[in-house]
N, C-alpha and C positions, 0 to 999 in steps of 0.2 A: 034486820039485815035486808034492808033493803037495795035490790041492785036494779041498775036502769035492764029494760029489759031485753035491748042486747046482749045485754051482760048474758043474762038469764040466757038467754037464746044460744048464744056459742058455746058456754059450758054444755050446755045440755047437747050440742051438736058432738062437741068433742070428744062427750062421753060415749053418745053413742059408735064413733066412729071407732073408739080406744076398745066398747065391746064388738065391734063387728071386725077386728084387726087390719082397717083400713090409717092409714096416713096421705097428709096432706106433705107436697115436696115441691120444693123447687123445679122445676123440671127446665135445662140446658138446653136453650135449639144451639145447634151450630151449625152456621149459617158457614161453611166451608175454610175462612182464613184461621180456623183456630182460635175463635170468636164465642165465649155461649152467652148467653143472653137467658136470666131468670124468666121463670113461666110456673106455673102451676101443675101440678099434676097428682094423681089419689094413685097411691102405689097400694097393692094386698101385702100386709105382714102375716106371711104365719108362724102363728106362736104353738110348740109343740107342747103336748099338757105334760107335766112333771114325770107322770106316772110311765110313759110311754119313753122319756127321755132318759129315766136311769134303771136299767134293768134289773137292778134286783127287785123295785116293784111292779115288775110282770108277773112275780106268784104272789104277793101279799102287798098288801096296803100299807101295813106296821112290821118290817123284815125286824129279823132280831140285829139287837147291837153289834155281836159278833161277826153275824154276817157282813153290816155295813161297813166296821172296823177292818175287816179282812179285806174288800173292796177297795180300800182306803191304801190301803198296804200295794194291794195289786197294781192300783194305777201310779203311786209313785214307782213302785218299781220298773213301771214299764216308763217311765219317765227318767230314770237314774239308764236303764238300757240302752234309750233315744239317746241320752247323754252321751254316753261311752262309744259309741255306735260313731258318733259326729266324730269326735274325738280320737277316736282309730280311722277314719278315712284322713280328717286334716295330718294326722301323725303322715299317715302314707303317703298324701300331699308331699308334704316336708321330706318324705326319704328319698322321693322321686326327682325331687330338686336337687337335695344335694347329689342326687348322681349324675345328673344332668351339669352342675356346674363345675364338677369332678370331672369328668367327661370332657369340658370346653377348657378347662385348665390345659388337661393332658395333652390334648390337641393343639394348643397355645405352647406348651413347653416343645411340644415333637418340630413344631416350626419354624 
């Protein structure tokens, strides 16, 4: 396996950039008329560790299965809630309207 050694050399840049959570990006001037023009630019990603991102493992490493299944449980329900939640303002949307066109009717027949 042999690679020319640019090769070599960019892997090995990339890799480190992939451990230090940097990226390489385009970066947009806009030059005022709503114009960008590609450019270069090294953005910081951060990447939050697993551990810190799902909180049942803030007391253990390995939670028990029930634990996590119950979590499981928890966030779709709070996701079926968000649902119903949307779904009763659009409903009220809609009752509000029709009173509203009930309303321009009534005033259209009294005229």
């Amino acid at each position: 396996l042999n690679s020319p050694p640019s090769a070599q050399n960019n892997t090995s840049q990339s890799k480190q950039e992939a451990a230090e959570g940097l990226r390489q990006r385009k970066q947009e001037s806009n030059n005022g008329d709503g114009d960008t023009k590609g450019g270069s630019k090294v953005e910081e990603v951060k990447k939050r560790p697993k551990s810190l991102s799902d909180p049942v493992r803030w007391f253990s490493a390995m939670p028990p299965a029930p634990l996590k299944r119950s979590q499981k449980y928890f966030q779709s329900g709070v996701e079926i809630v968000l649902e119903i939640a949307n779904l009763q303002s659009q409903i009220r949307g809609v009752q509000n309207r029709i009173k509203y066109l009930k309303r321009m009717k009534q005033k259209q027949t009294e005229n």
